[in-house]
Z-matrix of the N, CA and C atoms (Angstrom, degrees):
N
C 1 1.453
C 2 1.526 1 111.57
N 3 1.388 2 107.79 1 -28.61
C 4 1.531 3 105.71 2 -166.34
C 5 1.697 4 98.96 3 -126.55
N 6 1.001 5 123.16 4 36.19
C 7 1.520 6 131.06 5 168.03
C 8 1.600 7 106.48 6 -93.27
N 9 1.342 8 116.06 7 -52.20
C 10 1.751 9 117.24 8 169.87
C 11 1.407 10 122.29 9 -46.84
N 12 1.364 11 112.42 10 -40.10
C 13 1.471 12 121.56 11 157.87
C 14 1.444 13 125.75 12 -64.87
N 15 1.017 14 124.05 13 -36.65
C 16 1.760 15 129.66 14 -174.69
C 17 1.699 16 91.54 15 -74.97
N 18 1.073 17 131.07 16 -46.59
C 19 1.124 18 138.33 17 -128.11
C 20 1.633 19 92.08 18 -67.11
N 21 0.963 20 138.00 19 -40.22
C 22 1.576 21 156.27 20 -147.91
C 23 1.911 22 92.25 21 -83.43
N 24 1.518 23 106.11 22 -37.75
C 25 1.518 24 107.18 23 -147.50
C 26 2.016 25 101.58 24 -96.82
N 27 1.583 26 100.44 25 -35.51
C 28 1.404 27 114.64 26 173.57
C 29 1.548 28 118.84 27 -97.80
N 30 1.385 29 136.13 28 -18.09
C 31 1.232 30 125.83 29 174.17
C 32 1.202 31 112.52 30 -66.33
N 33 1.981 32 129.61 31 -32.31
C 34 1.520 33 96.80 32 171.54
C 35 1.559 34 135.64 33 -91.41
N 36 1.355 35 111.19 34 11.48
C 37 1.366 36 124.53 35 164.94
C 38 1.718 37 123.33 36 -88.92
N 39 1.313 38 97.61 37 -1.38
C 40 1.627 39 120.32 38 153.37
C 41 0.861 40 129.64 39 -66.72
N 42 1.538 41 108.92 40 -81.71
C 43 1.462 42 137.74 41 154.72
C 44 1.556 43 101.72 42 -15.59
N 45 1.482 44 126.77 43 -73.36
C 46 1.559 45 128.39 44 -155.97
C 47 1.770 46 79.23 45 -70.13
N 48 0.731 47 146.53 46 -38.92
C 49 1.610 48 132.17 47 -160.92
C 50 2.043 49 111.47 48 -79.31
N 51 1.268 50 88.47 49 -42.99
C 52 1.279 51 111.23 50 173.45
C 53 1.826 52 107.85 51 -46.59
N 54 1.577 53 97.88 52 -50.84
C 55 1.510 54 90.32 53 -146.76
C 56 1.566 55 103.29 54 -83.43
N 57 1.317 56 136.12 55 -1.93
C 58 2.020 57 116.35 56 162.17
C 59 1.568 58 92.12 57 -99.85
N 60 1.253 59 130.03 58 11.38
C 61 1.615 60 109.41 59 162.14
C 62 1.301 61 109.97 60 -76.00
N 63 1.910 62 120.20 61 -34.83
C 64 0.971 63 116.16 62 -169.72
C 65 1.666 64 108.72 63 -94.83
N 66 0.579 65 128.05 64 -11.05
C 67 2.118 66 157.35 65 156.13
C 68 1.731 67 83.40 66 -34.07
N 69 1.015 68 97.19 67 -84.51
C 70 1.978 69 115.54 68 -156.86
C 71 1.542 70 95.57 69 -66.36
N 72 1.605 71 122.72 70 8.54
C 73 1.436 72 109.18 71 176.83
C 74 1.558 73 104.43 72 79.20
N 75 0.930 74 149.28 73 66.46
C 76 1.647 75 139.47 74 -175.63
C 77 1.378 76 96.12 75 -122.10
N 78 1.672 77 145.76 76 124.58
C 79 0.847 78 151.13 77 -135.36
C 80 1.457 79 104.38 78 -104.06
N 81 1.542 80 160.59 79 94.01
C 82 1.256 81 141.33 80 -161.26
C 83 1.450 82 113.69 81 -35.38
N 84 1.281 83 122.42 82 -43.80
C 85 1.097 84 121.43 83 -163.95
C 86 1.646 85 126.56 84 -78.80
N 87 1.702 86 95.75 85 -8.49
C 88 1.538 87 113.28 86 171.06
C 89 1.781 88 99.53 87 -79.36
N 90 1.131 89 104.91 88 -13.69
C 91 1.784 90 106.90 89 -173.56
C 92 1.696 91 113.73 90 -83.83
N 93 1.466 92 98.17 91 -30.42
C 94 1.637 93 133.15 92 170.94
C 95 1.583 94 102.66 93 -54.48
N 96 1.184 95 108.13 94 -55.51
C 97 1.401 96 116.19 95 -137.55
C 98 1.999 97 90.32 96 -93.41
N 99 1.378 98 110.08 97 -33.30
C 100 1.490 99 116.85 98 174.83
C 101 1.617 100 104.90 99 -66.45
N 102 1.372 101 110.68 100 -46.24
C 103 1.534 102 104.80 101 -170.52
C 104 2.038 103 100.18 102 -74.64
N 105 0.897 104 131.48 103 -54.23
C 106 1.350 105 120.61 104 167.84
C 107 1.383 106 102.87 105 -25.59
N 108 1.499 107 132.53 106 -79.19
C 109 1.201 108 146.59 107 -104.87
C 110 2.001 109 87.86 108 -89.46
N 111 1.316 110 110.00 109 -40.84
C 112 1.636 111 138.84 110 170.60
C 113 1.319 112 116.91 111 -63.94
N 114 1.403 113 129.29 112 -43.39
C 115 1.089 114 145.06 113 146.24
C 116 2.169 115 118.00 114 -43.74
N 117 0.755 116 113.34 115 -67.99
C 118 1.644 117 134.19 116 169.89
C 119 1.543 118 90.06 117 -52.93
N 120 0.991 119 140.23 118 -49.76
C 121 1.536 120 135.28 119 -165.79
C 122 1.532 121 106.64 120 -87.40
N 123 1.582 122 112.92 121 -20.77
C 124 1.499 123 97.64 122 173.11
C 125 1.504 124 99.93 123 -95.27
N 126 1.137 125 143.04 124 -17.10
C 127 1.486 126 127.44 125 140.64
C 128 1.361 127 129.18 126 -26.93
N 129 1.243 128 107.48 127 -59.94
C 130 1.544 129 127.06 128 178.90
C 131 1.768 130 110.90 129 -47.96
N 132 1.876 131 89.65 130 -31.84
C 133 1.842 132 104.42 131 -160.35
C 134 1.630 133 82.32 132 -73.71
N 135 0.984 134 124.28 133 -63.38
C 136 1.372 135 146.58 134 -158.24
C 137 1.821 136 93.07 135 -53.42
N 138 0.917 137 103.17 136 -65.59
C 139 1.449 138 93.24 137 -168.98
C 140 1.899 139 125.27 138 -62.15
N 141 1.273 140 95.25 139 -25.82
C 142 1.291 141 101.91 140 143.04
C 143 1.740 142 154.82 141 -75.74
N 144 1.433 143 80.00 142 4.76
C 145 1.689 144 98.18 143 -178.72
C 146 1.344 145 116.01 144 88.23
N 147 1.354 146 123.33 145 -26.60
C 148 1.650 147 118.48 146 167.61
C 149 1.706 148 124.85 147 -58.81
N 150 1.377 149 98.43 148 54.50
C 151 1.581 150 107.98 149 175.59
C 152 1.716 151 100.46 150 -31.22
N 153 1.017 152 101.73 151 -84.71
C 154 1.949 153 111.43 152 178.59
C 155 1.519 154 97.80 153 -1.76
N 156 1.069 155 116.34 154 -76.74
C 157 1.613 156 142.37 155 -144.79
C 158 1.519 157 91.88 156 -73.34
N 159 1.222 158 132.25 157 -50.22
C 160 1.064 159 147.92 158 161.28
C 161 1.659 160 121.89 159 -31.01
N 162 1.067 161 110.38 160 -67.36
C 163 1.520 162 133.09 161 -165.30
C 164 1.760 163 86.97 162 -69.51
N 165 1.231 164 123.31 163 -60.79
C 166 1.794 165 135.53 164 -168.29
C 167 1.552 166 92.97 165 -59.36
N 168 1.461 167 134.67 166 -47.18
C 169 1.397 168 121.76 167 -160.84
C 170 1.938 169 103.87 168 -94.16
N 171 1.680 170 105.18 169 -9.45
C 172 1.416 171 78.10 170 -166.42
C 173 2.191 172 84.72 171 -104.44
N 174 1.316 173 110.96 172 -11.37
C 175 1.365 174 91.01 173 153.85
C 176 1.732 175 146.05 174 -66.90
N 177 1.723 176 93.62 175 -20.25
C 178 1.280 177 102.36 176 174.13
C 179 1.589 178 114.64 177 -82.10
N 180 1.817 179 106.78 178 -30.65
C 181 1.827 180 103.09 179 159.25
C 182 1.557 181 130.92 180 -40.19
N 183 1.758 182 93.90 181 -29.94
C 184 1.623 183 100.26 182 177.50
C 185 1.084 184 120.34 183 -45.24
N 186 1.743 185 78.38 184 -67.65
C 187 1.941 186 97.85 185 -170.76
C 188 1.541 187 106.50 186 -57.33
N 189 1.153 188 144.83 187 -63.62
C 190 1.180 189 134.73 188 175.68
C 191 1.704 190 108.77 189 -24.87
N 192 1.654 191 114.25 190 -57.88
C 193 1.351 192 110.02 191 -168.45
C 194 1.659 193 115.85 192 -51.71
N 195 1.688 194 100.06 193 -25.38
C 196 1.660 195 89.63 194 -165.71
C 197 1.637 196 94.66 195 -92.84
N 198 1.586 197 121.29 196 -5.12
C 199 1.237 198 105.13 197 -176.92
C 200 1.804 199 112.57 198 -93.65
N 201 1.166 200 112.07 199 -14.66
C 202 1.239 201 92.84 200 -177.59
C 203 2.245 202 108.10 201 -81.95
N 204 1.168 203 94.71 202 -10.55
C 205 1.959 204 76.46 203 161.60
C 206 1.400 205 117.83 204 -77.09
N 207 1.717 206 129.58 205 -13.61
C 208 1.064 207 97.01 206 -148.97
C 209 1.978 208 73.63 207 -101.86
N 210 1.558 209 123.09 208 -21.72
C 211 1.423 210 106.61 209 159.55
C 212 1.497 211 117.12 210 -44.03
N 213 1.166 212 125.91 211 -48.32
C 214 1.429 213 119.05 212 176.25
C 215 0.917 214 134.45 213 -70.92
N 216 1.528 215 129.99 214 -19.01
C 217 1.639 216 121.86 215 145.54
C 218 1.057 217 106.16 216 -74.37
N 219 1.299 218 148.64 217 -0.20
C 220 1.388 219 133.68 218 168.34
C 221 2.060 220 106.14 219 -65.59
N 222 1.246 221 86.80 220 -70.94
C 223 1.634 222 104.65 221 173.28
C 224 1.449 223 112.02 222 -56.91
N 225 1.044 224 141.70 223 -19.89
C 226 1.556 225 141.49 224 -159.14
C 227 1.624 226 97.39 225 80.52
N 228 1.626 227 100.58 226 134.89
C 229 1.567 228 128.49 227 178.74
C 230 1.381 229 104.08 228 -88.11
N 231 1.430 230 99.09 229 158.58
C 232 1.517 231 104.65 230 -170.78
C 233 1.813 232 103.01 231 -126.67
N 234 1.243 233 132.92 232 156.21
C 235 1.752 234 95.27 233 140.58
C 236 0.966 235 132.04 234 -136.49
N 237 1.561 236 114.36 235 80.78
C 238 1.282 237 143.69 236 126.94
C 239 1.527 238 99.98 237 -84.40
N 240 0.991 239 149.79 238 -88.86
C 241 1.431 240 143.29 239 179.95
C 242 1.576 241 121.28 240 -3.53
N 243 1.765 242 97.73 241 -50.56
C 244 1.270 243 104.28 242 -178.87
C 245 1.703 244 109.87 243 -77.57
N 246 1.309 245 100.40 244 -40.42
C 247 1.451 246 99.86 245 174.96
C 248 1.788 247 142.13 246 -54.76
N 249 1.757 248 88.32 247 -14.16
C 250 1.462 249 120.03 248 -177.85
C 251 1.846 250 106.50 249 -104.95
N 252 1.810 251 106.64 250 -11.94
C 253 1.448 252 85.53 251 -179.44
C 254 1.425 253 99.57 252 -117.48
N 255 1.661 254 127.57 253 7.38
C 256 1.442 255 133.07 254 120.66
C 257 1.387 256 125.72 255 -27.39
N 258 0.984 257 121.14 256 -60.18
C 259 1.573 258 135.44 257 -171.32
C 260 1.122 259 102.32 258 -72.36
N 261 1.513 260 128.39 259 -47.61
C 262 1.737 261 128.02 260 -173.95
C 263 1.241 262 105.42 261 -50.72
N 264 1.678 263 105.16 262 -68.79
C 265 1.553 264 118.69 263 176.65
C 266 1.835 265 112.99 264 -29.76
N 267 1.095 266 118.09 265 -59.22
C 268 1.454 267 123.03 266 -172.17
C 269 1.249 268 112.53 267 -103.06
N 270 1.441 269 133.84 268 34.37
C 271 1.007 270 148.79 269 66.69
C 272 1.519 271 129.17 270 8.62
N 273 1.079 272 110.24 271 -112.20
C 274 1.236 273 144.22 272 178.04
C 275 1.873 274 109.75 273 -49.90
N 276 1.213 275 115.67 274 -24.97
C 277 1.226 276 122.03 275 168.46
C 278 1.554 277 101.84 276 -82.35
N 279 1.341 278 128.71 277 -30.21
C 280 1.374 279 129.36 278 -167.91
C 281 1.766 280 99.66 279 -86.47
N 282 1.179 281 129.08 280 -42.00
C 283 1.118 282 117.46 281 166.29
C 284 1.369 283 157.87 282 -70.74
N 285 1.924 284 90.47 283 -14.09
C 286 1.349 285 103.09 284 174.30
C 287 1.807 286 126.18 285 -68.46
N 288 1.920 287 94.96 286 -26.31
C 289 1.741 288 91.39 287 178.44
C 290 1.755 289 101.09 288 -86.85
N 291 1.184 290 123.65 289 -17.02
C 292 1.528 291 126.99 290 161.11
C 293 2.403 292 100.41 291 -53.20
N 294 1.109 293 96.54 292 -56.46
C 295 1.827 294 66.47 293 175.09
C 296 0.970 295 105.06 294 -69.76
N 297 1.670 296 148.87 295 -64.65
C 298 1.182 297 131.43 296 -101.42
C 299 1.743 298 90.65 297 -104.26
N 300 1.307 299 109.49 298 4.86
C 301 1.507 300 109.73 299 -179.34
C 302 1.736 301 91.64 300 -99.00
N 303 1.138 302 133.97 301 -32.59
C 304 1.275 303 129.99 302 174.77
C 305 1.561 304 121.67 303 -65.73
N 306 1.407 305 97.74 304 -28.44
C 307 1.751 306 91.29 305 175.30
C 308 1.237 307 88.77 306 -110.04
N 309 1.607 308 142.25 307 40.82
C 310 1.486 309 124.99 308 150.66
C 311 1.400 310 95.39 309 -171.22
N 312 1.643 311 104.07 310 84.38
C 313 1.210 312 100.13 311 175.00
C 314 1.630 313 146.70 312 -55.06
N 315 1.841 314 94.93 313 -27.05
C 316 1.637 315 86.91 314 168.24
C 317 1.403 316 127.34 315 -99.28
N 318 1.801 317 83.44 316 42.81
C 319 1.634 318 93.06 317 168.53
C 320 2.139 319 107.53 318 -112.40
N 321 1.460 320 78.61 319 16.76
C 322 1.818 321 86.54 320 -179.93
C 323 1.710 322 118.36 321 -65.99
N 324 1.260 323 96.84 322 -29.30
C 325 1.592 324 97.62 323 176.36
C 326 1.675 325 106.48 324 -79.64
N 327 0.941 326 112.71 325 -38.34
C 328 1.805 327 110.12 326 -173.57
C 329 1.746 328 92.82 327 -64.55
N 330 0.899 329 101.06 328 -49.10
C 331 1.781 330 106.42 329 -169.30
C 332 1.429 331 111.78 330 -60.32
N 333 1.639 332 123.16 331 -58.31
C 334 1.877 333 111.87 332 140.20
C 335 1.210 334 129.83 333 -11.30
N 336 1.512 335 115.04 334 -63.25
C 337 1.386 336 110.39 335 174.67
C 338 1.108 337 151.15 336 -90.68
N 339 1.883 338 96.67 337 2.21
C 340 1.305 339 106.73 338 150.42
C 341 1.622 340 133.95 339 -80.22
N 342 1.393 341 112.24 340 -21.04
C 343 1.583 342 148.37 341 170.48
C 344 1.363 343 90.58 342 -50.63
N 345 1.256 344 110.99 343 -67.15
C 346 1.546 345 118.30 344 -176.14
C 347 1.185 346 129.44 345 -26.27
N 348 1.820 347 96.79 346 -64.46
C 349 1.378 348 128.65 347 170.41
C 350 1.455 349 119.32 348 -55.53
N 351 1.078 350 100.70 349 -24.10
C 352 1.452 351 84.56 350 -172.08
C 353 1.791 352 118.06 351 -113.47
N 354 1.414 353 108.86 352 0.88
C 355 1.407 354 152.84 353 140.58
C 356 1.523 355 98.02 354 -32.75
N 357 1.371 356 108.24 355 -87.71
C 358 1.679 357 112.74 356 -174.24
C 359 1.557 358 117.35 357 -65.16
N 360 1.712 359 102.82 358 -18.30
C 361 1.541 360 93.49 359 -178.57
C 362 1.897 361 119.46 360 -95.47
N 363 1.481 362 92.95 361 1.30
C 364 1.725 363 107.16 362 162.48
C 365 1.313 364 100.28 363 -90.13
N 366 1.049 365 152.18 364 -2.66
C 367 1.410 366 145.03 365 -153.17
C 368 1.884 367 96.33 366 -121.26
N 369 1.180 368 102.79 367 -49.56
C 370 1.783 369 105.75 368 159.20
C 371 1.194 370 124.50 369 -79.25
N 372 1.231 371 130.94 370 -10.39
C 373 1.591 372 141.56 371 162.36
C 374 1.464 373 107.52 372 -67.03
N 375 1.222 374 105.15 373 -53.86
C 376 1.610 375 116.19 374 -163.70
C 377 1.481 376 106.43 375 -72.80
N 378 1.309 377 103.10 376 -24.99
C 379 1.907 378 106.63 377 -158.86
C 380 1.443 379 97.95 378 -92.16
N 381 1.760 380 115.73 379 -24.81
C 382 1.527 381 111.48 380 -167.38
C 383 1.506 382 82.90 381 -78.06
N 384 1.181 383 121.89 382 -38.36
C 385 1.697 384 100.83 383 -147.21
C 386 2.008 385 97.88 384 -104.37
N 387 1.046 386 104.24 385 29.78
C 388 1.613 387 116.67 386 162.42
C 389 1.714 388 100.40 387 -91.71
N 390 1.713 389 103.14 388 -39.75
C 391 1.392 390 115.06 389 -152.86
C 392 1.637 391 83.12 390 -74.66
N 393 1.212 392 128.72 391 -75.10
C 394 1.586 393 128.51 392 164.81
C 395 1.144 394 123.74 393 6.91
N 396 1.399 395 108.67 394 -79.59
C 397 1.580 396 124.02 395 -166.64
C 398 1.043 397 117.27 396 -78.51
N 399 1.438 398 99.15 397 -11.31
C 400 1.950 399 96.56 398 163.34
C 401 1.848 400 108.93 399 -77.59
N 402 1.177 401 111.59 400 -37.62
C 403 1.574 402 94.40 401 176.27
C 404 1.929 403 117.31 402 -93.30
N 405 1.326 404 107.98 403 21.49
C 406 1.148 405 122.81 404 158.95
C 407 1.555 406 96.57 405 92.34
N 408 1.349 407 141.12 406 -17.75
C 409 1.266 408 113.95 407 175.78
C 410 1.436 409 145.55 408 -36.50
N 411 1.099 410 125.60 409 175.08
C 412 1.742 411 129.39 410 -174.12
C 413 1.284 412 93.10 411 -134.08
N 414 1.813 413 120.34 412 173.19
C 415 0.551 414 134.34 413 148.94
C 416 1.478 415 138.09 414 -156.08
N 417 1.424 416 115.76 415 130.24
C 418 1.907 417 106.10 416 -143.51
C 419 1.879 418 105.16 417 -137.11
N 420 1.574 419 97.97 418 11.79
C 421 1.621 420 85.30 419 143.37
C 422 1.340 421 149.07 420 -40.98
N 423 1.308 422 104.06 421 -46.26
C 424 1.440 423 120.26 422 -163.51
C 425 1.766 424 108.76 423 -102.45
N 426 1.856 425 87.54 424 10.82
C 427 1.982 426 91.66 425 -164.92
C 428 1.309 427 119.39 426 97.02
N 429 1.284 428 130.32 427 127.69
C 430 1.330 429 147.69 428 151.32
C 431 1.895 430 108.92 429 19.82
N 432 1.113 431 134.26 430 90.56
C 433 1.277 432 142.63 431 -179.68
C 434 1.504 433 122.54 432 -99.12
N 435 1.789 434 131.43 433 135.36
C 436 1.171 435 108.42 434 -161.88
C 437 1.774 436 90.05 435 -101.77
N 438 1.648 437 111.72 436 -4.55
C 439 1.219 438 116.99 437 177.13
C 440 1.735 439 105.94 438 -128.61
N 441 1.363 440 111.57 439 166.92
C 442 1.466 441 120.67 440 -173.70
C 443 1.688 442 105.82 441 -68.87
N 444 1.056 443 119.77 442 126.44
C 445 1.748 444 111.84 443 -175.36
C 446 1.290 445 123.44 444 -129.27
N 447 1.512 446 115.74 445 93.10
C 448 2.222 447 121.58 446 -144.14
C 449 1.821 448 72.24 447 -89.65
N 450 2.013 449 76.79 448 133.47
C 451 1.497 450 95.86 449 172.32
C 452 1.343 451 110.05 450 -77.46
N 453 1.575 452 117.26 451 -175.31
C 454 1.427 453 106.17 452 172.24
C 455 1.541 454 84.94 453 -161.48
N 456 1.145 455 101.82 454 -173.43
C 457 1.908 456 124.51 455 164.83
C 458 1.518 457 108.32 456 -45.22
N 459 1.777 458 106.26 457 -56.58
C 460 1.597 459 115.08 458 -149.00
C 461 1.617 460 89.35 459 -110.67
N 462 1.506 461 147.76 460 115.00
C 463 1.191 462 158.95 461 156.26
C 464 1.632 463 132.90 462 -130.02
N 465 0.992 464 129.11 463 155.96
C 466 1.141 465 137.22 464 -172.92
C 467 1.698 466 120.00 465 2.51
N 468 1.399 467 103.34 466 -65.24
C 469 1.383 468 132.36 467 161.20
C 470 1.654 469 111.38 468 -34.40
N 471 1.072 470 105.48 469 -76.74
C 472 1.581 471 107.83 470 169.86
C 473 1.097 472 135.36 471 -50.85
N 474 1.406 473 117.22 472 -47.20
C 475 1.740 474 121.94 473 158.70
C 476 1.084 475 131.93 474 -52.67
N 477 1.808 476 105.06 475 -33.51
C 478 1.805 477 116.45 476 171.03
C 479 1.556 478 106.26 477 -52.12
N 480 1.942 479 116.72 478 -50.33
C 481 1.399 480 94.62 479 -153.96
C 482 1.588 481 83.07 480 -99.42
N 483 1.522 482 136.21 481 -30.06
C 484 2.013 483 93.93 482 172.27
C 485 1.554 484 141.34 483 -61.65
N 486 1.754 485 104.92 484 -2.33
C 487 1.594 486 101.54 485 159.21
C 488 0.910 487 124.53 486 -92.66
N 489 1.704 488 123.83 487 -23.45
C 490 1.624 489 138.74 488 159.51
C 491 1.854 490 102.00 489 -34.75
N 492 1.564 491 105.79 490 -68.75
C 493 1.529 492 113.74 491 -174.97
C 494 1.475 493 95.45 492 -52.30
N 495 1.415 494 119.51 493 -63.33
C 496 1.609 495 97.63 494 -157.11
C 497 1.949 496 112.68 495 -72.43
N 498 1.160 497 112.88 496 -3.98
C 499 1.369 498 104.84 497 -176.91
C 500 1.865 499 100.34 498 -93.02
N 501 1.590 500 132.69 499 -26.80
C 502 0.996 501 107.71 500 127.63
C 503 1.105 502 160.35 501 -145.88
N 504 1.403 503 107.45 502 87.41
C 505 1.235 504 118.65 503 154.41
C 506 1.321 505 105.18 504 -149.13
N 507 1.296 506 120.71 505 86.56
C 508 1.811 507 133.85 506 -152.95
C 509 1.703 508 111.75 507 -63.27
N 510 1.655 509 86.06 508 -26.98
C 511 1.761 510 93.59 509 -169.34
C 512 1.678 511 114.25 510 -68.83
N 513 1.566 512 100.96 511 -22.71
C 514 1.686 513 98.85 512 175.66
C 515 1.496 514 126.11 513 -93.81
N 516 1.237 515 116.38 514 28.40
C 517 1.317 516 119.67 515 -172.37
C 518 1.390 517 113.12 516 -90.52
N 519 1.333 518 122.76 517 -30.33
C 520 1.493 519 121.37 518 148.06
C 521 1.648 520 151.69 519 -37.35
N 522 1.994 521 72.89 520 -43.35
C 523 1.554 522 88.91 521 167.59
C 524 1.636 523 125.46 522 -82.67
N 525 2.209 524 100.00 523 -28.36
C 526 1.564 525 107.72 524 -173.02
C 527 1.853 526 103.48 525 -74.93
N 528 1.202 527 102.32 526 -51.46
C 529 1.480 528 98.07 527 -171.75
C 530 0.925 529 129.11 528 -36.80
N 531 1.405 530 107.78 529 -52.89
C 532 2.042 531 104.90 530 173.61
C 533 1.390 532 121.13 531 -53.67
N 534 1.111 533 104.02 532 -34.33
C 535 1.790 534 117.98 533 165.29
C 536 1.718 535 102.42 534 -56.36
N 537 1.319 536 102.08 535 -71.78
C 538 2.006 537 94.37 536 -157.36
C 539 1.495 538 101.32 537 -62.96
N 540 1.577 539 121.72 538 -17.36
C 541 1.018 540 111.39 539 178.76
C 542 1.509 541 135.22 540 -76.15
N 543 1.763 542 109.94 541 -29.71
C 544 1.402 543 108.93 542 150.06
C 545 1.501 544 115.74 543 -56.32
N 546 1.337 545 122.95 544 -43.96
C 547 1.260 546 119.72 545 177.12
C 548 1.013 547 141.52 546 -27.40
N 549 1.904 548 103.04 547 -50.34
C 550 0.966 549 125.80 548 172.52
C 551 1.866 550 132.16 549 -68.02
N 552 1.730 551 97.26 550 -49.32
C 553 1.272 552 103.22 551 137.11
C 554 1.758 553 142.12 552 -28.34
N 555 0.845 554 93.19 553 -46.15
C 556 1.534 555 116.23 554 -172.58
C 557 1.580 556 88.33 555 -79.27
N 558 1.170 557 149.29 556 -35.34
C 559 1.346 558 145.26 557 161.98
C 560 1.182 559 125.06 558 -76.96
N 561 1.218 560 140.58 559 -17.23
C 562 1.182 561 159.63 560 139.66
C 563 1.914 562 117.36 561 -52.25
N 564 1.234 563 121.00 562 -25.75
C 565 1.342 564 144.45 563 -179.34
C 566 1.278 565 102.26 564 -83.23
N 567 1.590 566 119.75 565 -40.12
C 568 1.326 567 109.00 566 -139.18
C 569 1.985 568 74.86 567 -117.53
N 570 1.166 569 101.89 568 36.95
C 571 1.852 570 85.77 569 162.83
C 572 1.340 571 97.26 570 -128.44
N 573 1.404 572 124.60 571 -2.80
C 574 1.271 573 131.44 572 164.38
C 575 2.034 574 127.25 573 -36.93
N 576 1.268 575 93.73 574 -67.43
C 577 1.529 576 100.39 575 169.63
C 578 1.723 577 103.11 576 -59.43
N 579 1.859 578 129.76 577 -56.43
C 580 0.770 579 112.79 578 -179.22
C 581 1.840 580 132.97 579 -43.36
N 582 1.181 581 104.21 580 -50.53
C 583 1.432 582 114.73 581 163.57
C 584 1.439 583 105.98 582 -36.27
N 585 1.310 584 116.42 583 -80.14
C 586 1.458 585 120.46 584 -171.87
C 587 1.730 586 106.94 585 -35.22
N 588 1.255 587 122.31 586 -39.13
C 589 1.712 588 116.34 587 -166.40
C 590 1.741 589 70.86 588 -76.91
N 591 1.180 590 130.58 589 -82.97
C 592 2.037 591 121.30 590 -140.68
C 593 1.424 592 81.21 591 -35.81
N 594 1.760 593 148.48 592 -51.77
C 595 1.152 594 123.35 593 -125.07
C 596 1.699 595 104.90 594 -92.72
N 597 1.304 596 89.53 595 -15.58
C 598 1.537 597 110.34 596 156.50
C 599 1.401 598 153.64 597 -56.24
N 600 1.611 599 90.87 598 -24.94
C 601 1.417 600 127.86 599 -166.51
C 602 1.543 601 111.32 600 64.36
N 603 1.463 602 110.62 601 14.07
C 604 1.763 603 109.80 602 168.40
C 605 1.314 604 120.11 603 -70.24
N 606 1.454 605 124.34 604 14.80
C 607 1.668 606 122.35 605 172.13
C 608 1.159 607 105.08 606 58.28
C-alpha cells in the first residue's frame, strides 16, 4: 500500500548508490545474492536471540534488496534476475518467523500463522500476475518491474517495518502476527475480484 508512495522519496538515493556499483561492473545479481545471504543471517541472529544483530542485518538485507534493481536497470534487467530477486525476498520473509519462533518458542503458533499467510498471499500474487502477463500488461507503480507485481493492502513497505518492530521489540510478535497475518490475508482476498476482471478481459 505504501511502496507507491516511498517510491518518489527512496529511488534517488538508490540510484546515486547504484550508479559506481554498476560503473565498476558489479553484477545485479551479486547484489541479490548479498541481500539474501544478510537476510538468512538475520534469521540465524534472531533465532539465536540476538534481536540487536538481527534487526541491523535484516535492515541492511533491505537496502541491498532495493539496490540491486536499480543496479539492474543500470546494466539492463533480465527476468531471471527478477525471478531470483522474487525468490530472495520470499525467502527471507519465510525465514524470519522460522527464527523468531526458535528463540521463543511459544511464539511457534503465531509464526505458523503467519507462514500460512503469507503462503496463500504468494499463491494470489503469483496467480494475479500470471493472469496479467498473459494479456501483456505492466506494472510501474511500485517502479520499473521485470515481472507483473498486483498491489495490495500488505507489500514490501509493510513487511519491512512489522519485522523491524518484531525483531525489536521481540515480546510483541505474538500479539502483531495474528494481526499482519489477517492482513495479509485480507490482501490476498482482495485480488480475487481483480483476477476475475483480467479473466474477463476487464483490465
Amino acid at each position: 500500500m505504501l511502496d507507491c508512495r516511498l517510491r518518489p522519496l527512496i529511488d534517488p538515493p538508490l540510484s546515486r548508490l547504484a550508479l559506481p556499483l554498476a560503473r565498476r561492473g558489479v553484477p545485479a545479481g551479486l547484489v541479490t545474492v548479498a541481500g539474501l545471504g544478510t537476510g538468512l543471517l538475520a534469521a540465524c541472529a534472531a533465532g539465536f536471540g540476538c534481536f540487536n544483530t538481527a534487526l541491523g542485518l535484516f535492515l541492511f538485507s533491505r537496502l541491498l534488496d532495493g539496490l540491486d534493481g536499480h543496479v539492474a536497470r543500470l546494466r539492463g534487467p533480465t527476468g531471471l534476475g527478477g525471478h531470483f530477486d522474487l525468490l530472495a525476498d520470499f525467502t527471507i520473509y519465510a525465514a524470519l518467523p522460522l527464527g523468531l519462533a526458535v528463540a521463543m518458542p511459544d511464539a511457534a503458533l503465531a509464526a505458523a500463522g503467519l507462514l500460512a499467510s503469507f503462503y496463500i498471499n504468494a499463491a494470489s500474487f503469483f496467480g494475479t500476475a500470471i493472469l496479467a502477463e498473459r494479456r501483456q500488461m505492466q506494472s510501474s507503480a511500485n517502479g520499473p518491474k521485470s515481472h507483473y507485481h498486483p498491489r495490495g493492502l500488505i507489500e514490501g513497505t509493510e513487511t519491512i517495518a512489522f519485522f523491524a518492530v518484531c525483531l525489536l521489540v521481540p515480546g510483541w510478535f505474538t500479539t502483531l502476527a495474528p494481526i499482519f497475518a489477517l492482513l495479509t490475508l485480507w490482501t490476498a482476498a482482495s485480488r480475487i475480484p481483480v483476477a476475475w476482471r483480467l479473466e474477463r478481459g476487464e483490465g
